[in-house]
Backbone as XML, in Angstrom:
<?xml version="1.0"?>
<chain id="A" units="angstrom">
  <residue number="1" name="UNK">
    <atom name="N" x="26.166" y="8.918" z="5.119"/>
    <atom name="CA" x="26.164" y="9.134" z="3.678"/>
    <atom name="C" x="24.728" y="9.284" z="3.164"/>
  </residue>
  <residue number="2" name="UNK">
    <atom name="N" x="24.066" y="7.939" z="3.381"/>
    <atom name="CA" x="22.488" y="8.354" z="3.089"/>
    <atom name="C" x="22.090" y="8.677" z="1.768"/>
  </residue>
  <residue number="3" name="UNK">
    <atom name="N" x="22.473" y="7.510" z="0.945"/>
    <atom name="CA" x="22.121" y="7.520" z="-0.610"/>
    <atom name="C" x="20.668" y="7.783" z="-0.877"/>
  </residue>
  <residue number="4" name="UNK">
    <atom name="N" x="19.582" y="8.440" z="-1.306"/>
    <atom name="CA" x="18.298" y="8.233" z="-1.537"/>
    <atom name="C" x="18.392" y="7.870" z="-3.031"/>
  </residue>
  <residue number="5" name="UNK">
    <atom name="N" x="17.075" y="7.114" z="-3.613"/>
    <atom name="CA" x="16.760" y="7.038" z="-4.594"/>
    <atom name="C" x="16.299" y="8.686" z="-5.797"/>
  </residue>
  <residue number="6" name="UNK">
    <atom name="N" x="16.942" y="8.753" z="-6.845"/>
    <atom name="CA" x="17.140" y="9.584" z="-7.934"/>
    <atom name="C" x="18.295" y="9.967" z="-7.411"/>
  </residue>
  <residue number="7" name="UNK">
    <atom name="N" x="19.149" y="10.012" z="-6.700"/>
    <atom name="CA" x="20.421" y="10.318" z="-5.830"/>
    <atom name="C" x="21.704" y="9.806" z="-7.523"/>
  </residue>
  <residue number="8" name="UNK">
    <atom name="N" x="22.200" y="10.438" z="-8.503"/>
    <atom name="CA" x="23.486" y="10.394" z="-8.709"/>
    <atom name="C" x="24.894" y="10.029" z="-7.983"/>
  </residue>
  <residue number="9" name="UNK">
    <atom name="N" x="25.233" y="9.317" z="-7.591"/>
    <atom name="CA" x="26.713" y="9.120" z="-6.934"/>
    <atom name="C" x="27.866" y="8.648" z="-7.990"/>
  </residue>
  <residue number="10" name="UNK">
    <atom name="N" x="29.312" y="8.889" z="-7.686"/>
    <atom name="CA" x="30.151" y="8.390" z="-8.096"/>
    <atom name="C" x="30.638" y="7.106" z="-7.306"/>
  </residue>
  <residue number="11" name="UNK">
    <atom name="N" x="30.860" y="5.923" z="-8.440"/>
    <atom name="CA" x="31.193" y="4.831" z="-7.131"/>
    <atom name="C" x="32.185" y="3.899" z="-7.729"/>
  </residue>
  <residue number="12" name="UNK">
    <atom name="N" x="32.487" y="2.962" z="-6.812"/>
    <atom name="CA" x="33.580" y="2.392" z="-7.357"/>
    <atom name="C" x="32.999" y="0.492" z="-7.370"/>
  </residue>
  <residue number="13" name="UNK">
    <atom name="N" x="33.115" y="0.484" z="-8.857"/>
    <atom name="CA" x="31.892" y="-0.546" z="-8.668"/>
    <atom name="C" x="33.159" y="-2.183" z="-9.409"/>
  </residue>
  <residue number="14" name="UNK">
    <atom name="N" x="34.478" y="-2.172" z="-8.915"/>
    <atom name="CA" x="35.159" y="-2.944" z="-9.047"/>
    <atom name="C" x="36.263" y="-3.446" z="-10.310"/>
  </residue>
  <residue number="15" name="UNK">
    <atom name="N" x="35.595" y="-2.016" z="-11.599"/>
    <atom name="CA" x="36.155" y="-2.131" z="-12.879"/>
    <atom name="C" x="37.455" y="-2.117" z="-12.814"/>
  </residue>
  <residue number="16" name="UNK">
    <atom name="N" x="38.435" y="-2.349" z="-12.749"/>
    <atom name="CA" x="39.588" y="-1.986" z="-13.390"/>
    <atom name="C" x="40.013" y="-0.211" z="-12.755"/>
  </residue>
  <residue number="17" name="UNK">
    <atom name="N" x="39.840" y="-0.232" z="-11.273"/>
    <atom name="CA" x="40.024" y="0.735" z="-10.376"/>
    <atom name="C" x="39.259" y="2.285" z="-10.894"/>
  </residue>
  <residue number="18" name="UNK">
    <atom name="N" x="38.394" y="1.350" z="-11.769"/>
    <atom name="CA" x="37.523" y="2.858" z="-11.934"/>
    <atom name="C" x="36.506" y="2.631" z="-11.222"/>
  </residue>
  <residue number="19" name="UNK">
    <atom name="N" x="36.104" y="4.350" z="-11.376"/>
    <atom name="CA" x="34.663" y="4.761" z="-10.948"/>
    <atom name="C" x="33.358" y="5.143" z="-11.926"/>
  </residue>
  <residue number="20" name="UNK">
    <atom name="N" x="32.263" y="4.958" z="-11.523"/>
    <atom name="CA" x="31.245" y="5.133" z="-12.414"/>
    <atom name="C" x="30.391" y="6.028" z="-11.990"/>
  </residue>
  <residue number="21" name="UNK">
    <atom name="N" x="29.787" y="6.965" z="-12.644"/>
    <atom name="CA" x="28.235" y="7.056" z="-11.909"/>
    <atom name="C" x="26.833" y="6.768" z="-12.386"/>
  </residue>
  <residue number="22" name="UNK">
    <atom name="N" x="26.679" y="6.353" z="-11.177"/>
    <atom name="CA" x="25.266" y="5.349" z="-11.018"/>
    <atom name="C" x="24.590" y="6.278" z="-10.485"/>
  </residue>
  <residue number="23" name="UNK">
    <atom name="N" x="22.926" y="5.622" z="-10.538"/>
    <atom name="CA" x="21.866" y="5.848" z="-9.784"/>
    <atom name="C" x="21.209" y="5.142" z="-9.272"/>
  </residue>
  <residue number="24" name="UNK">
    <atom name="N" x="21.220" y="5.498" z="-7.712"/>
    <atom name="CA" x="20.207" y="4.799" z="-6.694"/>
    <atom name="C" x="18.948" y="4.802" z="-7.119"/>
  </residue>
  <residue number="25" name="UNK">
    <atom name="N" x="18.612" y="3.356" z="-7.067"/>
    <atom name="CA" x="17.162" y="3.036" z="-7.515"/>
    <atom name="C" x="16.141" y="2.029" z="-6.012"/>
  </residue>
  <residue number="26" name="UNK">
    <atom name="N" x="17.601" y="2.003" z="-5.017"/>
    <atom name="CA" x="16.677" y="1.472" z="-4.275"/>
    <atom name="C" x="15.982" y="2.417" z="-2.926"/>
  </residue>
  <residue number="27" name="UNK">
    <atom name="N" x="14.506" y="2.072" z="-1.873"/>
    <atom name="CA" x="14.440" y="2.811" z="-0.944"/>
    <atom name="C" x="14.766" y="2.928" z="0.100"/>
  </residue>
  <residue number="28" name="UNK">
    <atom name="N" x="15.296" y="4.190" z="0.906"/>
    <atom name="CA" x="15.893" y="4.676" z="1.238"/>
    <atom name="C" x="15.862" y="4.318" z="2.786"/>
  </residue>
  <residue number="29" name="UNK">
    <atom name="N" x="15.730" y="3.370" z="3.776"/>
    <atom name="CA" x="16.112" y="2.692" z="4.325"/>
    <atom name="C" x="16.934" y="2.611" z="5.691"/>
  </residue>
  <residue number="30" name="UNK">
    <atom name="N" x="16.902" y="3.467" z="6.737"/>
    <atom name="CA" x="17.810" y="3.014" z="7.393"/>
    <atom name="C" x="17.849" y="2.445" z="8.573"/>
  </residue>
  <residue number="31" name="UNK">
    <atom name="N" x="17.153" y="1.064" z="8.257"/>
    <atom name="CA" x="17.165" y="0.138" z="9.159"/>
    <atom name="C" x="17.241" y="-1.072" z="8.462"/>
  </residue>
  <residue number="32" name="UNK">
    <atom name="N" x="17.759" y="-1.391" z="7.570"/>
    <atom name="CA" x="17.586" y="-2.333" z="6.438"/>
    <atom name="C" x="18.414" y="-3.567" z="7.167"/>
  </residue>
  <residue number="33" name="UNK">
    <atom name="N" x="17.755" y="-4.798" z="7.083"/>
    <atom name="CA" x="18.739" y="-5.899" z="7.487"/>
    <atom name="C" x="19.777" y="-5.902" z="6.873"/>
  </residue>
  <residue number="34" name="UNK">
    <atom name="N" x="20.294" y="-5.420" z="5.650"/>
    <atom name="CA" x="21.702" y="-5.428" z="5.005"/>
    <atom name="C" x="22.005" y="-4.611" z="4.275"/>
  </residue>
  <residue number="35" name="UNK">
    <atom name="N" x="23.024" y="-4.154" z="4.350"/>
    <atom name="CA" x="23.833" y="-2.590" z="4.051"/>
    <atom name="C" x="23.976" y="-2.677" z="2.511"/>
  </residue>
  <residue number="36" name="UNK">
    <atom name="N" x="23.140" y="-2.875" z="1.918"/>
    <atom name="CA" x="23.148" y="-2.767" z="0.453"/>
    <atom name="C" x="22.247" y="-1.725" z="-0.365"/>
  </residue>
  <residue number="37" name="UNK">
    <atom name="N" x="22.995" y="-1.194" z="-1.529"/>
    <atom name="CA" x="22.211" y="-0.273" z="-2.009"/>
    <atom name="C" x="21.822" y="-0.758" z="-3.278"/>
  </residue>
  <residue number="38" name="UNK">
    <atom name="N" x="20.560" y="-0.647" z="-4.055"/>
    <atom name="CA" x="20.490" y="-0.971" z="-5.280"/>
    <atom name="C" x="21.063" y="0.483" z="-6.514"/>
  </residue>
  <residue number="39" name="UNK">
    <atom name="N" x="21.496" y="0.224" z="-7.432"/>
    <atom name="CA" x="21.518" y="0.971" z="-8.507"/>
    <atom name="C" x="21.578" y="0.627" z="-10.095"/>
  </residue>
  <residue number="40" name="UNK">
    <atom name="N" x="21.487" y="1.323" z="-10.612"/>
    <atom name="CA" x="21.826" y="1.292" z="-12.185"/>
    <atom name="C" x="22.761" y="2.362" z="-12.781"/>
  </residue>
  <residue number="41" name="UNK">
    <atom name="N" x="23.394" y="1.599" z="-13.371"/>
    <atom name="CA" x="24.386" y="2.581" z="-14.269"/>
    <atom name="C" x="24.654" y="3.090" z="-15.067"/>
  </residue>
  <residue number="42" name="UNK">
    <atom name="N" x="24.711" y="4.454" z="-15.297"/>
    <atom name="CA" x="24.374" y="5.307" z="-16.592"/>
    <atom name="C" x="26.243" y="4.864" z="-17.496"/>
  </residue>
  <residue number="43" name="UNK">
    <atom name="N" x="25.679" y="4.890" z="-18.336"/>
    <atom name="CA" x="26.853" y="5.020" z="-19.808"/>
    <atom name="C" x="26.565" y="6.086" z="-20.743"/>
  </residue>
  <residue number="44" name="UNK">
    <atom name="N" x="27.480" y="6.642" z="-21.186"/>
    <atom name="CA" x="27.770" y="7.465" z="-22.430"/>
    <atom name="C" x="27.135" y="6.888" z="-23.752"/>
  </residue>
  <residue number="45" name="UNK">
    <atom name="N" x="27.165" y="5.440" z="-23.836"/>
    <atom name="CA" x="26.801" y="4.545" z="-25.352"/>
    <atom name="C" x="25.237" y="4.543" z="-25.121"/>
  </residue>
  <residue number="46" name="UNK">
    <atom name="N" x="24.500" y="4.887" z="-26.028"/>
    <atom name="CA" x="23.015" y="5.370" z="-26.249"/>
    <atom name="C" x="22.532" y="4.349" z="-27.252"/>
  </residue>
  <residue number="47" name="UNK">
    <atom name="N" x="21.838" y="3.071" z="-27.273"/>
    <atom name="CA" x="21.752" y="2.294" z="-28.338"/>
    <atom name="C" x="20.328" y="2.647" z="-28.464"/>
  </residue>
  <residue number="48" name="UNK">
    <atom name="N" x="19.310" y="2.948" z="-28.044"/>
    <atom name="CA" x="18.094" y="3.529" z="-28.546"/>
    <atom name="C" x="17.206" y="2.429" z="-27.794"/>
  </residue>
  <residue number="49" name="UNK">
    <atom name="N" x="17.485" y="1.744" z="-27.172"/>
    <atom name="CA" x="16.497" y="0.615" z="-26.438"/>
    <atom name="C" x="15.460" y="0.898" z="-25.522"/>
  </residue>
  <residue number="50" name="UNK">
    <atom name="N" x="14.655" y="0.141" z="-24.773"/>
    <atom name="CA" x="13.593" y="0.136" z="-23.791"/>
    <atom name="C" x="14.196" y="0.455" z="-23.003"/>
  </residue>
  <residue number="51" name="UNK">
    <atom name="N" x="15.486" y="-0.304" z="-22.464"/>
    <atom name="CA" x="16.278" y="-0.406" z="-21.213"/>
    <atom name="C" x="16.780" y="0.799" z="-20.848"/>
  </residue>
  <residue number="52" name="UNK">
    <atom name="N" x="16.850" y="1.521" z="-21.934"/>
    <atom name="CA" x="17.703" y="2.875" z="-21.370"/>
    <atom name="C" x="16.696" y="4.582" z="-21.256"/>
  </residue>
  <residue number="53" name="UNK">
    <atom name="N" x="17.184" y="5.259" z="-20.469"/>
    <atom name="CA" x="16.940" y="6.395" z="-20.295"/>
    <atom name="C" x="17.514" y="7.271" z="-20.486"/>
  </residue>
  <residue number="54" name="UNK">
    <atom name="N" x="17.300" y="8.410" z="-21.343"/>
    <atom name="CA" x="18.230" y="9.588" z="-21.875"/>
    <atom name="C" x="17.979" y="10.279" z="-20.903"/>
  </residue>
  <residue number="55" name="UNK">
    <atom name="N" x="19.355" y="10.961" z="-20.250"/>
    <atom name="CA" x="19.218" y="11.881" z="-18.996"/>
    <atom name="C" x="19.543" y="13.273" z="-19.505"/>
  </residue>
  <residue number="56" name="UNK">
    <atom name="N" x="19.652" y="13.192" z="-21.222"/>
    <atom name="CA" x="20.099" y="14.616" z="-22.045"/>
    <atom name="C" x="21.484" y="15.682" z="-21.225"/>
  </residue>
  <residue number="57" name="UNK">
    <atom name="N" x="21.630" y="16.663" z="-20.837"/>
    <atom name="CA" x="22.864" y="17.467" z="-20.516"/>
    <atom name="C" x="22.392" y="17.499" z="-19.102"/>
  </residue>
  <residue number="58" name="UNK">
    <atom name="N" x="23.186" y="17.393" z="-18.572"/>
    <atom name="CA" x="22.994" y="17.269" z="-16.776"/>
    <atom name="C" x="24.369" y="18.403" z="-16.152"/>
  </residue>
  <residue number="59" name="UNK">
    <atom name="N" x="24.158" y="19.257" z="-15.614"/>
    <atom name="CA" x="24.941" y="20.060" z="-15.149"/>
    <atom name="C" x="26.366" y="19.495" z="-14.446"/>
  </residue>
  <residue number="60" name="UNK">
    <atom name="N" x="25.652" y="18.068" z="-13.584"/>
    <atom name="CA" x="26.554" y="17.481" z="-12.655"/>
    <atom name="C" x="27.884" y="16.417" z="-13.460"/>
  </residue>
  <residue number="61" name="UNK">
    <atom name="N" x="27.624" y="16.261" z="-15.263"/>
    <atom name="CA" x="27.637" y="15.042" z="-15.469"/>
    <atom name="C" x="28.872" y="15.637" z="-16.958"/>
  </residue>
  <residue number="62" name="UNK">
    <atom name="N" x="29.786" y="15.110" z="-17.603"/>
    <atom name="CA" x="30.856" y="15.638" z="-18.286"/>
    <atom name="C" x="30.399" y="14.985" z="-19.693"/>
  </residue>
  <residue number="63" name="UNK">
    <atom name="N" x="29.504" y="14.418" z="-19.918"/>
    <atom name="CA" x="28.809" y="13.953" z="-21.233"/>
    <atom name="C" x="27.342" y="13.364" z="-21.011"/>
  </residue>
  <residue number="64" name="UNK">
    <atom name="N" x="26.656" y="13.672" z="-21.946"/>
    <atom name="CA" x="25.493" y="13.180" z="-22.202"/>
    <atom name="C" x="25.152" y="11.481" z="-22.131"/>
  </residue>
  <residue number="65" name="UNK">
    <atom name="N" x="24.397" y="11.154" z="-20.997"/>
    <atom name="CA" x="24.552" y="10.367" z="-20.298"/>
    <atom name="C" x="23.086" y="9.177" z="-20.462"/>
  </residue>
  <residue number="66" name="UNK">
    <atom name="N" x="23.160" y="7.988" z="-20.295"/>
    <atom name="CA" x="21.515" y="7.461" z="-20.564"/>
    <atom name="C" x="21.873" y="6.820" z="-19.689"/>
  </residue>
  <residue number="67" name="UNK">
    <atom name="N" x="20.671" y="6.218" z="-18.369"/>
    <atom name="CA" x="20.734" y="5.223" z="-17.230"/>
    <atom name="C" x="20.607" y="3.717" z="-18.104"/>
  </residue>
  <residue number="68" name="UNK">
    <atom name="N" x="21.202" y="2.737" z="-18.318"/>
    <atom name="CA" x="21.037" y="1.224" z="-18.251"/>
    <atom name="C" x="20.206" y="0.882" z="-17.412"/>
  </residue>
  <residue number="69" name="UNK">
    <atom name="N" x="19.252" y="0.280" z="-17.242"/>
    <atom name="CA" x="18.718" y="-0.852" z="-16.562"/>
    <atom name="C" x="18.962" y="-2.154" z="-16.655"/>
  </residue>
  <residue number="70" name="UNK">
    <atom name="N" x="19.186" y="-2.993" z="-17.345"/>
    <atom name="CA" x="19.736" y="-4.273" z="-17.553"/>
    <atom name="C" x="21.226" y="-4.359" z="-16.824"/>
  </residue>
  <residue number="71" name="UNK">
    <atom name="N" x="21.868" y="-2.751" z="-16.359"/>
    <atom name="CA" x="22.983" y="-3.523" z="-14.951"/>
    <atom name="C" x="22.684" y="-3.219" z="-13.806"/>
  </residue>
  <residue number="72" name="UNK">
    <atom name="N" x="21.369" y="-3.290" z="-13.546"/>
    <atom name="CA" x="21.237" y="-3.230" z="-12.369"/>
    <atom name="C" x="22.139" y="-4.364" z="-11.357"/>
  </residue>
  <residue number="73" name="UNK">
    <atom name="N" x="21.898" y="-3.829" z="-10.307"/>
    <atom name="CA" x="22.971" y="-4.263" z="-9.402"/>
    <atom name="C" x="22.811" y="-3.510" z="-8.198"/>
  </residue>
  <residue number="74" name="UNK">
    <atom name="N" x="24.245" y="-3.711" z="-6.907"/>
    <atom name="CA" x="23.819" y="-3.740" z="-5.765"/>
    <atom name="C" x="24.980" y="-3.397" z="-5.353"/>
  </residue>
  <residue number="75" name="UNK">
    <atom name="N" x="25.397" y="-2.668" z="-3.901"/>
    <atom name="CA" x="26.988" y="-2.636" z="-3.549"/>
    <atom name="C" x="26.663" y="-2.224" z="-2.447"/>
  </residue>
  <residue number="76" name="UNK">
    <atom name="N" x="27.634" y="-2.477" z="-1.410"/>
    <atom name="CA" x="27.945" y="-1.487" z="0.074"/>
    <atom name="C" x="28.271" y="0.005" z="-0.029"/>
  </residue>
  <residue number="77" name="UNK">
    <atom name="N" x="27.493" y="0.507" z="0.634"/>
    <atom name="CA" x="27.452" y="2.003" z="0.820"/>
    <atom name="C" x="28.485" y="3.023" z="0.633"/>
  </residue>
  <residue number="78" name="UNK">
    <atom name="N" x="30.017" y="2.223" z="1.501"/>
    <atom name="CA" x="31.034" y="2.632" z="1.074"/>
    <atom name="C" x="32.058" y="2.413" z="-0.138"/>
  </residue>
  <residue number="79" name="UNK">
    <atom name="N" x="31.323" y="1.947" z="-1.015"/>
    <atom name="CA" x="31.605" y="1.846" z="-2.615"/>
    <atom name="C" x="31.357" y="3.225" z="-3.614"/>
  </residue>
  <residue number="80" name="UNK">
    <atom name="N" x="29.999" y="4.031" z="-2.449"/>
    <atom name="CA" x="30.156" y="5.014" z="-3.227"/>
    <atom name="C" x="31.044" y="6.341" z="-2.702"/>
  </residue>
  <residue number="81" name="UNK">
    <atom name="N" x="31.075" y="6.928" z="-3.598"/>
    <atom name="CA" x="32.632" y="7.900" z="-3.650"/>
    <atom name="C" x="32.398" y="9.567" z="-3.509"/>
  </residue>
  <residue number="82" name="UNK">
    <atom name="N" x="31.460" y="9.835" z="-3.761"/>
    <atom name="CA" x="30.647" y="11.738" z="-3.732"/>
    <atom name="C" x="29.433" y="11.521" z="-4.553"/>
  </residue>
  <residue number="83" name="UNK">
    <atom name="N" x="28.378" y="12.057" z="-3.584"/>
    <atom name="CA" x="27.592" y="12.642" z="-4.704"/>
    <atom name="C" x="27.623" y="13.488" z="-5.644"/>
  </residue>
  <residue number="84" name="UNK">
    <atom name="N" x="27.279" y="13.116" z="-6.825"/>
    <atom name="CA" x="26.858" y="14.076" z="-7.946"/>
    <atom name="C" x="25.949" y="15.001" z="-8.336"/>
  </residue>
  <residue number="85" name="UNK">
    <atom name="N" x="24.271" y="14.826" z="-8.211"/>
    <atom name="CA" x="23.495" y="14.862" z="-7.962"/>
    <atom name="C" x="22.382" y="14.559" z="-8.268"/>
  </residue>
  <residue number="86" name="UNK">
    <atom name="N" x="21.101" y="15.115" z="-8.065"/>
    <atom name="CA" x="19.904" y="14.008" z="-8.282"/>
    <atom name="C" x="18.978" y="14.388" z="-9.655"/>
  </residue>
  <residue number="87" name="UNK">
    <atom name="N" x="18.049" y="13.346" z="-10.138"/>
    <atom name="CA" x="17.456" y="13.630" z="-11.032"/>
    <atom name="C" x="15.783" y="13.603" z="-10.915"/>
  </residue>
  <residue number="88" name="UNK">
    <atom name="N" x="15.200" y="14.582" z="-11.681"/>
    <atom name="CA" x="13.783" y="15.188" z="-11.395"/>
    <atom name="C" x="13.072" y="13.592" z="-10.933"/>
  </residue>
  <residue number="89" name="UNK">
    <atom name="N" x="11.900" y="14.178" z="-10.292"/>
    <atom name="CA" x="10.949" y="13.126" z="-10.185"/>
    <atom name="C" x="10.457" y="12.698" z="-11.598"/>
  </residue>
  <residue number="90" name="UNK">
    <atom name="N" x="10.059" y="13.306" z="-12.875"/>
    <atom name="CA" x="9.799" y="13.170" z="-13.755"/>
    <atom name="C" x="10.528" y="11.992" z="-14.591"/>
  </residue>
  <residue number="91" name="UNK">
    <atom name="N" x="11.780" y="12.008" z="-14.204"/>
    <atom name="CA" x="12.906" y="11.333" z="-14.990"/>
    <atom name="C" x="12.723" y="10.030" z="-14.216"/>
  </residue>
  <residue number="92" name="UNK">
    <atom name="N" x="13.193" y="10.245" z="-12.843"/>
    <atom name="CA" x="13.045" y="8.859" z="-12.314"/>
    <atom name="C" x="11.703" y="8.410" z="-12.544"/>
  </residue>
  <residue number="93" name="UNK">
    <atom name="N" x="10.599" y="8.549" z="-12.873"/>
    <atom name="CA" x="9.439" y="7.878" z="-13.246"/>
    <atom name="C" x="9.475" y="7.011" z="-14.312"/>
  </residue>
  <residue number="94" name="UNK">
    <atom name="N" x="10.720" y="7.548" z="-15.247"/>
    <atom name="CA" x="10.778" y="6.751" z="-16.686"/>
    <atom name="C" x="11.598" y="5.879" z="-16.044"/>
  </residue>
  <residue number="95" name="UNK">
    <atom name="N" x="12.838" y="6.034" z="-15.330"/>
    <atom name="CA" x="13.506" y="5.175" z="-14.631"/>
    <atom name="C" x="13.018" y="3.620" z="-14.078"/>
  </residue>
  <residue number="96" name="UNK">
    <atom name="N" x="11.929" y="4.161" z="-13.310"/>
    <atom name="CA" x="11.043" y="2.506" z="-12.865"/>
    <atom name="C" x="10.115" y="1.891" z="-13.805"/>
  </residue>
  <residue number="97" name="UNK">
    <atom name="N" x="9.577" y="2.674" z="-14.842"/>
    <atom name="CA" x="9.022" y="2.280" z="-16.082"/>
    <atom name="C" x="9.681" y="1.415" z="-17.074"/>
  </residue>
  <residue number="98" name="UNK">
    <atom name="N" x="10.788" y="1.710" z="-17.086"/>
    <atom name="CA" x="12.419" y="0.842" z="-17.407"/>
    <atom name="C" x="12.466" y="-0.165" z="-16.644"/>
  </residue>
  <residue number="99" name="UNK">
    <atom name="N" x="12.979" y="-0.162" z="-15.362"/>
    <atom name="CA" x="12.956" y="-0.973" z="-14.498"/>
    <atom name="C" x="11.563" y="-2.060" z="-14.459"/>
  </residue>
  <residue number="100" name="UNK">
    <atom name="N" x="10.432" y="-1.469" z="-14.472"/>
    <atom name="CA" x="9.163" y="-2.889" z="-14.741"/>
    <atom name="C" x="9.300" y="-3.439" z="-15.752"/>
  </residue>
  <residue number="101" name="UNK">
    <atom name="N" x="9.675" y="-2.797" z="-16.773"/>
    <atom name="CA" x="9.828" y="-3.311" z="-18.262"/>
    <atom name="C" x="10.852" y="-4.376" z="-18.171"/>
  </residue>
  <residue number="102" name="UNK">
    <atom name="N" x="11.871" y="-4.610" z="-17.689"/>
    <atom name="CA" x="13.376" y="-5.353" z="-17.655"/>
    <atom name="C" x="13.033" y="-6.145" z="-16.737"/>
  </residue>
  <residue number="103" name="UNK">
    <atom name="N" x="12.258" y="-6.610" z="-16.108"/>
    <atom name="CA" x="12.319" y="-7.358" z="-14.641"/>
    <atom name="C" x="11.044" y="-7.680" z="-15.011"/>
  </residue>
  <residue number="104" name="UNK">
    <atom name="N" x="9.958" y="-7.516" z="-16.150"/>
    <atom name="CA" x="8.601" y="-7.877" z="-16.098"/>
    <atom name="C" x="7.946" y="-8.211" z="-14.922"/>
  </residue>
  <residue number="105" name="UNK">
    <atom name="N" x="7.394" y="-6.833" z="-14.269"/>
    <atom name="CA" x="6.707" y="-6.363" z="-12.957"/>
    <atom name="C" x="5.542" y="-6.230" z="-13.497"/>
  </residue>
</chain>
């Protein structure tokens, strides 16, 4: 499968037999002592915060979409479901800028 980081996937992250899509935020790894992937999960609800990232119209994506950072989180590989696809280096830069901000790095 071979998730990389800015990597979009659809996954199944335990809701109420839904699926979400997230983005891999962790690196890419394959020798890792444990089969875990990090991500964050984009939502449709846009509250205007630090935490979030506007990913604006994404070809891969059925509404206008912003990454959360505050759910970050973690799952086994086979949780995720198809890739979607990935987002610019540019974007993921705001992504970990988010991410230092929420985790005070």
């Amino acid at each position: 499968m071979n998730a990389k980081p800015g990597d979009i996937w659809l996954a199944d992250l335990g809701l109420a037999a839904k699926t979400r899509p997230v983005l891999i935020v962790s690196r890419f790894d394959p020798d890792a002592p444990r089969a875990l992937i990090t991500y964050v999960p984009l939502t449709t609800q846009h509250r205007g915060s630090r935490y979030e990232i506007q990913l604006g119209d994404l070809p891969f994506l059925h509404q206008t979409s912003v990454v959360n950072v505050q759910g970050i989180g973690s799952l086994i590989e086979p949780r995720l479901e198809r890739k979607l696809g990935q987002l610019s280096a540019a974007t993921m830069a705001k992504v970990k800028d988010a991410i230092r901000f929420a985790l005070e790095l």
